[in-house]
C-alpha positions as CSV (number, residue, x, y, z in Angstrom):
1,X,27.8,2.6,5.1
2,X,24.8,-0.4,5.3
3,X,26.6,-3.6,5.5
4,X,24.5,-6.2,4.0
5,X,25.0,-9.1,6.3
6,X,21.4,-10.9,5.6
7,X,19.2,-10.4,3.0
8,X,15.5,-11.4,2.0
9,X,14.1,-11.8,-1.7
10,X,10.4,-11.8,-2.1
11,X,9.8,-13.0,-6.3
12,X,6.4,-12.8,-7.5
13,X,7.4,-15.5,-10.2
14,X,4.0,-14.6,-12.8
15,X,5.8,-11.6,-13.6
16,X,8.3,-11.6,-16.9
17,X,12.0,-12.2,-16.2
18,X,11.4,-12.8,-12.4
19,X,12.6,-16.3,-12.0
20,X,15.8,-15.5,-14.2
21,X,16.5,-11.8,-12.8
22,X,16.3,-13.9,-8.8
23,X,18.5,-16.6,-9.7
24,X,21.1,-14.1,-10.5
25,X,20.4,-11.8,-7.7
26,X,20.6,-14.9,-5.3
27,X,24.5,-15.9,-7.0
28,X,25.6,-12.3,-6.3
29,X,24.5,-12.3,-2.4
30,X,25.6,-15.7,-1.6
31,X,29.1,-15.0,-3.7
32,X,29.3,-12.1,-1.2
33,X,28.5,-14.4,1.6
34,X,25.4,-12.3,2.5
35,X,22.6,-15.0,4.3
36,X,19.5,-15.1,2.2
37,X,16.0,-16.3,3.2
38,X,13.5,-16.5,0.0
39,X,10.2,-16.3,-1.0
40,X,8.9,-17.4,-3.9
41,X,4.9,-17.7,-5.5
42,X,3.1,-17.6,-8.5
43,X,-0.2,-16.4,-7.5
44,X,-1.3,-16.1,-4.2
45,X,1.8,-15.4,-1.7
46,X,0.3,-17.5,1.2
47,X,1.8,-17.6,4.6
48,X,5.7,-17.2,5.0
49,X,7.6,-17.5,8.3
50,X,9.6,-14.5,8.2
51,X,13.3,-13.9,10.0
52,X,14.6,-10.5,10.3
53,X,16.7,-9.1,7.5
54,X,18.9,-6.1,6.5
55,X,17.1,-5.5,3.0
56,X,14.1,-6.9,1.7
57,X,14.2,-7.0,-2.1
58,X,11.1,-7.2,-3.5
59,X,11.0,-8.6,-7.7
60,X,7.3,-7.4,-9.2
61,X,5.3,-4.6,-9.3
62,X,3.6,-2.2,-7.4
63,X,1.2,-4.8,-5.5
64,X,4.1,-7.2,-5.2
65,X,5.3,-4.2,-2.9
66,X,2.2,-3.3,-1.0
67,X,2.4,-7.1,0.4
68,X,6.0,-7.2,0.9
69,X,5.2,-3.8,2.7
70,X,2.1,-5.6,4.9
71,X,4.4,-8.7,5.5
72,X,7.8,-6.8,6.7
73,X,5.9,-4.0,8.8
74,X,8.0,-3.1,12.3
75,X,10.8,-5.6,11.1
76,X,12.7,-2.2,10.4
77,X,13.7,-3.7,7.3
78,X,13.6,-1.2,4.1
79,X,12.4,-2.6,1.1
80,X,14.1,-2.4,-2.7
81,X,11.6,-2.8,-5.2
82,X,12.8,-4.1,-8.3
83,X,9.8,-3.2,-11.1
84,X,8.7,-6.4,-13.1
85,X,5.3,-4.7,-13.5
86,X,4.2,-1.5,-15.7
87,X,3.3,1.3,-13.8
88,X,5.7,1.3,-10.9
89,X,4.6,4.4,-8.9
90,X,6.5,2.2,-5.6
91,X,8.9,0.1,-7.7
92,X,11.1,2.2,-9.5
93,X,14.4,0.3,-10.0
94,X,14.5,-1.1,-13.4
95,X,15.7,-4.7,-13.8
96,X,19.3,-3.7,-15.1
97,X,20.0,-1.0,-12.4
98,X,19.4,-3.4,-9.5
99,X,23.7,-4.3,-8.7
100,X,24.0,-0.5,-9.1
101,X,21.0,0.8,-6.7
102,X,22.6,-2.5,-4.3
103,X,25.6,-0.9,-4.3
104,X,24.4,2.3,-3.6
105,X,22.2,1.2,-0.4
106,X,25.8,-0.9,0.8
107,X,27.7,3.0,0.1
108,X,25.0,4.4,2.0
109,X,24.1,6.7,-1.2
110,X,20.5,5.7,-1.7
111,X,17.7,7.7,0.0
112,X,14.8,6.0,1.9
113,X,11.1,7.4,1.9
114,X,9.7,6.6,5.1
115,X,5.8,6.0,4.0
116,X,2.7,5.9,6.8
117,X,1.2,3.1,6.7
118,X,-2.6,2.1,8.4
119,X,-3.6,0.4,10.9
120,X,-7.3,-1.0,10.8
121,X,-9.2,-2.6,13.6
122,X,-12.5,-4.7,13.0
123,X,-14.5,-4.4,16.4
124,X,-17.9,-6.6,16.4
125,X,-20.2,-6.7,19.0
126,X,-17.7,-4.0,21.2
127,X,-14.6,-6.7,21.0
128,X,-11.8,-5.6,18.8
129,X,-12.2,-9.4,16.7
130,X,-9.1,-8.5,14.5
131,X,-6.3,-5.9,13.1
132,X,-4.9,-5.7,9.8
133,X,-2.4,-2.8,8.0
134,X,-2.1,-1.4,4.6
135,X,0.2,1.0,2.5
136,X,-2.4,1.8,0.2
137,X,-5.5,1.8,1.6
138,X,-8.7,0.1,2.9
139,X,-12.1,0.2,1.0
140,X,-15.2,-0.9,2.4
141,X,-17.7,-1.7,-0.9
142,X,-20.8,-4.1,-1.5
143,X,-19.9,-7.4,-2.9
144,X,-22.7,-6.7,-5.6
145,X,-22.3,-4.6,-8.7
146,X,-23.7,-0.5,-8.1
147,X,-25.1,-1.2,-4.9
148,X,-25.4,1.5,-2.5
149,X,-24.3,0.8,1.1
150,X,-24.5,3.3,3.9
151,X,-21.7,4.0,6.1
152,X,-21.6,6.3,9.3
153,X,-18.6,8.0,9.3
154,X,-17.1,9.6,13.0
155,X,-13.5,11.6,13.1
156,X,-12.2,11.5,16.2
157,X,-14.7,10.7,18.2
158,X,-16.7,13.7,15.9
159,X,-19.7,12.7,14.0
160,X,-19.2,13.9,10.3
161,X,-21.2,12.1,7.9
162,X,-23.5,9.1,7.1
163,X,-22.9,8.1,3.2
164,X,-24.9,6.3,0.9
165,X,-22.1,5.4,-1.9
166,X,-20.9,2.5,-3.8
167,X,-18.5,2.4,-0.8
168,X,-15.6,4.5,1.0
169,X,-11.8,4.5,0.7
170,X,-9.2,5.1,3.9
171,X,-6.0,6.2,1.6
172,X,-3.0,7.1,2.9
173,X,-0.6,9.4,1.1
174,X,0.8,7.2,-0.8
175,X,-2.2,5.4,-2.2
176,X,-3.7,8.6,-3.0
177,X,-2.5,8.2,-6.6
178,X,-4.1,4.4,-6.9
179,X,-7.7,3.9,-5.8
180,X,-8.6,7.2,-4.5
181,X,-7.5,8.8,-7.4
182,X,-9.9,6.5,-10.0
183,X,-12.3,7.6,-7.7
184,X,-12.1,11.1,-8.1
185,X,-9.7,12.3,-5.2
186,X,-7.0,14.3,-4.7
187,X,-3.6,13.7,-5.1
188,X,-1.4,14.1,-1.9
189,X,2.6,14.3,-1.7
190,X,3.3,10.5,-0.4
191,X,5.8,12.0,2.7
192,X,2.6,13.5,4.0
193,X,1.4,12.2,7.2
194,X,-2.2,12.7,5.9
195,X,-5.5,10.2,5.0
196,X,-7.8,10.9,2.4
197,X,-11.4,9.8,3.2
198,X,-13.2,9.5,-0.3
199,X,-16.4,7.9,-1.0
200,X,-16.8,6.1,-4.2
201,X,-19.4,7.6,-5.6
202,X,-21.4,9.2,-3.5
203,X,-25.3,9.5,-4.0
204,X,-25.0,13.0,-3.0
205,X,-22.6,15.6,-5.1
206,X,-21.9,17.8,-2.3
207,X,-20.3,14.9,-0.9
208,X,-16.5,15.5,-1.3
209,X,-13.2,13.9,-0.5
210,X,-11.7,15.1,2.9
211,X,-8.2,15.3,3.4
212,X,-6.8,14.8,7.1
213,X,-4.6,14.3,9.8
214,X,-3.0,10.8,9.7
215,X,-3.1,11.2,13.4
216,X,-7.1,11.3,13.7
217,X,-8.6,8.3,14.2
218,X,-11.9,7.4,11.2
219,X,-14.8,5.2,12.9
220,X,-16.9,3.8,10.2
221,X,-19.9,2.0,11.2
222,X,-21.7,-0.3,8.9
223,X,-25.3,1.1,9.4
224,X,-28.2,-2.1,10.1
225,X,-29.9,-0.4,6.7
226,X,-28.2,-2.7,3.9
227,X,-29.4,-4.0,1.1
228,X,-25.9,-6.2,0.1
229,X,-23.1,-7.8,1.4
230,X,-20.0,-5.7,2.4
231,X,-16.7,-6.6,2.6
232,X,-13.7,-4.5,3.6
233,X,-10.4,-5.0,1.4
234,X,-6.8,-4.4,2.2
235,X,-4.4,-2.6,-0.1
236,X,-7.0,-4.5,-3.1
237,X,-5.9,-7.8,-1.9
238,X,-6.6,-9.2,1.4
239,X,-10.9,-9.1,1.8
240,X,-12.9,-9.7,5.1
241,X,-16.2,-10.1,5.0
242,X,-18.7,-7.7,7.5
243,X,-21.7,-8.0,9.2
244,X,-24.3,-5.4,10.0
245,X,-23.4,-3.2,12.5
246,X,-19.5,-3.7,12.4
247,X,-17.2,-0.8,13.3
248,X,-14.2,-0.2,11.0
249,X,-11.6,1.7,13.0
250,X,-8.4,2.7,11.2
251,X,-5.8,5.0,12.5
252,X,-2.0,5.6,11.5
253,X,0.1,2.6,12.3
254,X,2.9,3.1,14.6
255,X,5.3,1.6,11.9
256,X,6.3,3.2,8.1
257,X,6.9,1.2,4.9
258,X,10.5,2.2,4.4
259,X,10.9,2.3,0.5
260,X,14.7,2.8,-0.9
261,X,14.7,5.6,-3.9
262,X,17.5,5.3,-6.3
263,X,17.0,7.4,-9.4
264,X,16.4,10.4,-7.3
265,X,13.4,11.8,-9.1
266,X,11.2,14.2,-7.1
267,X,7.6,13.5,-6.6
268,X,6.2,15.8,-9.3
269,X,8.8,14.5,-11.9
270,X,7.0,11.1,-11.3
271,X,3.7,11.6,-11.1
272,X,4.4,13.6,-14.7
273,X,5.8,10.8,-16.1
274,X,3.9,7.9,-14.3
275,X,0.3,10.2,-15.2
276,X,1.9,11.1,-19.1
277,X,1.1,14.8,-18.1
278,X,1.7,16.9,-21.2
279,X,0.9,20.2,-20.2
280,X,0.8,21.7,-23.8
281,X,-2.4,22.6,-25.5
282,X,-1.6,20.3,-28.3
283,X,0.4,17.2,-26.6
């Protein structure tokens, strides 16, 4: 059993049938005297002052996840995603099922995939200036349309590569079907503790996607030779600008994104559904 005694509802109200569907979810909870803290936005989610909770649910899609994800990381606090949005490779609890996937978490029914998550360190001028996480990934890109940047790349303390590209992606597991994927990499099984280092398309062919340990540690180093602006970008949603000669340091965080699962579908069964693979000749 998982008595619900607190409870925290993150709405992203631009999305369809939010404001409605959290009214009703926030009756039911305080009917069943359960303590609720909200949060609420239409746009961007600014800055919340969060308490510790038994159950986040989260009403949106998939990025409405990824931030809850960013925002509730080492509050031990596992997150049910209620899917307001289209594809919903992370939200998968339709509108109408949410009392009955509730009720399953309270019955202690309702399975939980713990996800990796990364942690990224900026260091500037050999000071560690700030740290950030993600669920997804983190992209370092020009801020210019198809300009190539060039990006040293070290592995543990191994040198590996030096890319010219339009940019590179850190993905974990999980975000190996969003980003990474568009960019040509490989798709991983999201209870992997594994990063995918892609670069977005390379200036050489021969330079492929690597899969890895999530326990290395990738150095990226933004190389003096630039001829744009870079910018390094959070799960697509937080950006912080760079300067020449920046290290990007990302490593597996010491906390997971821990992500109820209520219809009970394996991880091929969705990404054949989610992807629309046929797999007839004439489908």
């Amino acid at each position: 059993m998982a008595a619900v005694k607190s409870a925290l509802i993150i709405t992203n109200l631009s999305k369809e049938r939010a404001s409605s569907l959290h009214d009703q979810i926030m009756i039911y909870l305080v009917e069943k005297g359960i303590h609720v803290q909200e949060h609420s936005f239409d746009g961007n989610p600014g800055k919340f002052l969060l308490e510790k909770a038994d159950l986040a649910i989260v009403l949106g899609g998939d990025g409405t996840v990824l931030y809850s994800a960013r925002l509730c990381v080492g509050m031990n606090m596992p997150i049910l995603a209620i899917n307001l949005g289209t594809f919903g490779f992370l939200a998968e609890v339709n509108p109408d099922e949410w009392i009955t996937a509730f009720e399953s978490f309270q019955n202690g029914t309702m399975g939980i995939s713990h996800r990796i998550m990364l942690n990224t360190v900026l260091r500037r001028d050999g000071k560690d200036i700030a740290s950030f996480c993600c669920l997804n990934d983190c992209v370092i890109s020009s801020t210019g349309m198809a300009k190539i940047v060039n990006l040293k790349v070290n592995i543990s303390n191994q040198e590996v590569i030096e890319y010219r590209a339009d940019g590179i992606i850190l993905a974990t597991s999980t975000g190996s079907t969003a980003y990474s994927m568009a960019a040509g990499g490989p798709i991983v099984h999201p209870e992997l503790s594994s990063m995918v280092v892609n670069p977005i398309n390379p200036f050489t062919l021969s330079n492929r996607p690597l899969v890895i340990p999530a326990e290395e540690e990738v150095t990226i180093l933004v190389s003096q030779q630039q001829r744009t602006n870079l910018v390094l970008t959070l799960d697509g949603q937080d950006v912080i600008p760079l300067i020449l000669g920046d290290e990007v340091i990302t490593r597996k965080h010491r906390y997971t994104a821990d992500l109820l699962s209520f219809k009970k579908m394996n991880f091929y069964e969705v990404v054949r559904k989610k992807l629309d693979w046929k797999g007839g000749p004439h489908d």
